[in-house]
KEKOLTI-14448 format. One line per 5 residues: for each residue x, y, z of C-alpha. Coordinates in steps of 0.2 Angstrom, whole numbers, plus 5000, padded with zeros to 4 digits. Layout:
residues N
X/Y/Z ~ ...
//
This chain:
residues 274
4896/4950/5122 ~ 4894/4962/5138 ~ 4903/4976/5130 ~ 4896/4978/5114 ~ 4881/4988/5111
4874/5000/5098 ~ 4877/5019/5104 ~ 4860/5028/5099 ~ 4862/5042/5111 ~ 4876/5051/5107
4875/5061/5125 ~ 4877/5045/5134 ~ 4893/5042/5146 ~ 4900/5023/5141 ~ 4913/5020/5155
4931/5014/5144 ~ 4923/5022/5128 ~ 4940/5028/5116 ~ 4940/5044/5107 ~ 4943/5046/5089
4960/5056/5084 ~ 4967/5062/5068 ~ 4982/5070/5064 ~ 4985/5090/5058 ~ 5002/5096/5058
5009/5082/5067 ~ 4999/5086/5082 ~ 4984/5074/5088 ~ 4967/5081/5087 ~ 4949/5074/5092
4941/5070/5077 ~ 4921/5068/5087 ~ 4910/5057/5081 ~ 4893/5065/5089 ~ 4879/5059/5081
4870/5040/5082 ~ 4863/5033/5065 ~ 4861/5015/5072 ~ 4866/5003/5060 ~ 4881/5006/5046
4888/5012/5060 ~ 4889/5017/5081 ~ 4893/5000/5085 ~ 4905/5000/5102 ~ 4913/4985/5105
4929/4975/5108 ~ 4942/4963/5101 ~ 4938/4951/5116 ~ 4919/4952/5110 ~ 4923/4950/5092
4931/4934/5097 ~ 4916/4928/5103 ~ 4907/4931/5087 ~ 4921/4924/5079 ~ 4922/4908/5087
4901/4908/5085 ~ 4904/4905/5066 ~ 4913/4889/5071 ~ 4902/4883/5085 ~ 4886/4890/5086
4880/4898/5102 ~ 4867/4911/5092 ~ 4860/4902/5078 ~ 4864/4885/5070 ~ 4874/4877/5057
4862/4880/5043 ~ 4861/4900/5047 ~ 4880/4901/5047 ~ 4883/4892/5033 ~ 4867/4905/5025
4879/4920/5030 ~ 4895/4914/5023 ~ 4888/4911/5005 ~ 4885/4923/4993 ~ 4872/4935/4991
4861/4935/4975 ~ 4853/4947/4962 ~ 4833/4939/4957 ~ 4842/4936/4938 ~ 4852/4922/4951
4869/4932/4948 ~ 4881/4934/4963 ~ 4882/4953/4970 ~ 4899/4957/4966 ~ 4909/4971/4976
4924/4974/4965 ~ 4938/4965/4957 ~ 4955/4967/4964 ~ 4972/4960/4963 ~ 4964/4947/4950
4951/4941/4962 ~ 4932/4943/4960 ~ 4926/4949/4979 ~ 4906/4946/4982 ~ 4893/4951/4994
4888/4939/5009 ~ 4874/4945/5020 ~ 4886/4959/5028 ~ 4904/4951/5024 ~ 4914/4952/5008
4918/4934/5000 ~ 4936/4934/4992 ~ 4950/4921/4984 ~ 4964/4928/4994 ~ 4982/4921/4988
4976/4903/4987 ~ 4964/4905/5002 ~ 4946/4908/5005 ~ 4944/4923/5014 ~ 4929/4931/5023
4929/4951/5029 ~ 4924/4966/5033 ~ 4927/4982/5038 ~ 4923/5002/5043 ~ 4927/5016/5045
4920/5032/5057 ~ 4928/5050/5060 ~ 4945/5042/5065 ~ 4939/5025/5072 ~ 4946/5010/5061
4938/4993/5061 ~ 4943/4977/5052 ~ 4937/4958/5053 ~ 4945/4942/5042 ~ 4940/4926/5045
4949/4912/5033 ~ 4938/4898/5037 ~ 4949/4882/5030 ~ 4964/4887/5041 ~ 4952/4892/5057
4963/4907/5057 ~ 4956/4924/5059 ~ 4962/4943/5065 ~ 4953/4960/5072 ~ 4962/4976/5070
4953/4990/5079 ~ 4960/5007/5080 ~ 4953/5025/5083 ~ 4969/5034/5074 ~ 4962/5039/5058
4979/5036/5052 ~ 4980/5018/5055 ~ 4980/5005/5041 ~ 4970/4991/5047 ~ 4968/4981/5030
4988/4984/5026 ~ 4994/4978/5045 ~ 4982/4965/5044 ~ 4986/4959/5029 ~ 5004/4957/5038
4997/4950/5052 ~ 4990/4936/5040 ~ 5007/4932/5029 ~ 5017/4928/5047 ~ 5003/4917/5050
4998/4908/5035 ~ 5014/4912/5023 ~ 5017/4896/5019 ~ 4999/4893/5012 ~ 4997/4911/5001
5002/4909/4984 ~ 5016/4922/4980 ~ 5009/4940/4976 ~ 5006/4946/4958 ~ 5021/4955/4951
5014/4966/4935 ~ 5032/4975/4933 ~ 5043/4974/4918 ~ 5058/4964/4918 ~ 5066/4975/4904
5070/4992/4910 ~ 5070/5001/4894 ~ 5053/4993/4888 ~ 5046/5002/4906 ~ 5052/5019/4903
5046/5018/4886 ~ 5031/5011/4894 ~ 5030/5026/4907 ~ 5032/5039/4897 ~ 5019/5035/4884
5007/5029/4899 ~ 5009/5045/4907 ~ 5006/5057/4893 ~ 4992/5047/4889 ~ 4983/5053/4905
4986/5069/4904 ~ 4969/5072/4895 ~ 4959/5065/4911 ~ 4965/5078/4925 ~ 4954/5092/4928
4941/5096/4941 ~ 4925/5087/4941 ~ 4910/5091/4950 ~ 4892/5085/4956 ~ 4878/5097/4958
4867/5088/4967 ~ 4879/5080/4980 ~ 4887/5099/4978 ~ 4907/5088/4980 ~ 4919/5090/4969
4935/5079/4964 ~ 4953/5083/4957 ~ 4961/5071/4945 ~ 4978/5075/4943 ~ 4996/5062/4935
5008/5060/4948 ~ 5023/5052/4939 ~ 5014/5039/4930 ~ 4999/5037/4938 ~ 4982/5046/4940
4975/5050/4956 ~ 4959/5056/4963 ~ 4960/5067/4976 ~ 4946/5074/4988 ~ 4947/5088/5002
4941/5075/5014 ~ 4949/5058/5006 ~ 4965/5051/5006 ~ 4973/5051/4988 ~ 4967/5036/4979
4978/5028/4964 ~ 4966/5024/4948 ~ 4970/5009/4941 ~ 4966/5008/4923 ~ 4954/4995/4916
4950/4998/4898 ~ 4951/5014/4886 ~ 4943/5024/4897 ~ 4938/5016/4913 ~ 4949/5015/4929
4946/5005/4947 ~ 4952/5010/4964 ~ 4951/5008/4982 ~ 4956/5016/4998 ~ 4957/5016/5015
4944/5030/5018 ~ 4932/5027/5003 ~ 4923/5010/4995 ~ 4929/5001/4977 ~ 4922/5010/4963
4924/5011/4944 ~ 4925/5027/4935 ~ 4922/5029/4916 ~ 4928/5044/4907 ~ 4913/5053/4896
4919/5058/4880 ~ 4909/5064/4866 ~ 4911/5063/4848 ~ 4923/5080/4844 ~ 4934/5069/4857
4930/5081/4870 ~ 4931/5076/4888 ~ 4917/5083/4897 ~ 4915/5069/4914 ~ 4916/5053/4921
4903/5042/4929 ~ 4905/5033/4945 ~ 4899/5018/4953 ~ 4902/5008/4967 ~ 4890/4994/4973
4880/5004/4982 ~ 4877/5019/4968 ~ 4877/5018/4949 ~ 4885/5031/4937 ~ 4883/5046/4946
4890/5058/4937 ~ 4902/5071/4938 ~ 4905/5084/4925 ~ 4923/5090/4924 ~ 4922/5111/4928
4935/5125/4919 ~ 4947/5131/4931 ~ 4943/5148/4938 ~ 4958/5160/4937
//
């Protein structure tokens, strides 16, 4: 891998180095990445060297069969339960040293991704079919899970079960449906905020769904998992789980937030200033 190295000076010239771009107004801007934590992230590479580790998980160059079969199992808590990351589409996805283990439409599939200013990294390996792809794009813009996930029904159609399909087949059961699920949501939307990270979140219906919003994130679709407790995921932020905080006057006063990184951080929801 000659072209692959972690960047920890951030003043250092690396000859074929892209820039980061993202989109205001329709114009193109430079969105700079200038600093160089080593580790999560400032890892320059290519797809031709992320073949090579690829291909190294099938015929060990670094490493041998017992390491490789190590990282692709999954990672444990000391009560012996597996790490999970979230659940989505129906599938439990867990941790694995680094990679994210998942039940992809009838097929075992190994990932993972990142993102950085506008750079846009993704990695899926399905190791039963020898098949894996590598998106890499330094548009902020570009969705590298959606056109990869493309990339992997031309491929392996025939061996994905079909998708999920959730809609109602009766189209006055879904308007009744809609409207009742929509004016249920209503009592979430307000403004929530987080002293001590000092961030703040909008929750707002759009039609009849319940989005988070953030000045710096995309828009992120809850899905809703119980009374009071919603899912989502996005291109720019990790899986998480929200739960609603409502006391015993029925009063909505916060939601706590977890992801597998951070537990029930919580954010109270703020009066609107006028």
């Amino acid at each position: 891998m000659n072209s692959t190295q972690f960047y920890d000076d951030h003043q250092q010239i690396v000859k074929n180095r892209a820039d980061s771009y993202e989109k205001v107004n329709e114009t193109y801007q430079h969105k700079r990445l200038n600093y160089a934590n080593v580790g999560a992230t400032s890892l320059l590479t290519t797809v031709e060297d992320l073949s090579k580790w690829v291909l190294n998980f099938e015929d060990p160059v670094v490493g041998n069969p017992k390491l490789i079969a190590a990282f692709n199992s999954p990672s444990y808590l000391d009560n012996g339960q597996k790490i999970v990351y979230t659940v989505l589409d129906g599938d439990t996805i867990y941790h694995a040293k680094g990679q994210l283990l998942r039940h992809y439409r009838g097929i075992d599939m190994i990932n993972h991704g990142g993102h950085d200013a506008g750079f846009r990294a993704f990695l899926a390996r399905f190791p039963d079919q020898r098949f894996a792809y590598i998106t890499l794009s330094n548009d902020e813009n570009y969705n590298v899970l959606k056109n990869g996930m493309a990339i992997t029904e031309l491929y392996l159609g025939k061996e994905l079960t079909a998708k999920r399909n959730n809609k109602s087949t009766s189209q006055n059961t879904s308007i009744k449906k809609s409207a009742s699920y929509r004016a249920a949501l209503k009592k979430f939307e307000g403004n929530y905020y987080n002293d001590e990270l000092s961030t703040n979140y909008t929750i707002k219906v759009a039609g009849d769904k319940l989005i988070l919003t953030h000045i710096r994130l995309s828009d992120v679709e809850l899905n809703r998992n119980g009374e009071t407790k919603f899912s989502g995921t996005g291109e720019q932020i990790f899986a998480f789980d929200i739960e609603f905080i409502i006391n015993n006057s029925q009063q909505l006063s916060g939601f706590f937030i977890s992801n597998f990184g951070a537990k029930n951080i919580r954010f109270n929801k703020v009066e609107d200033q006028h």
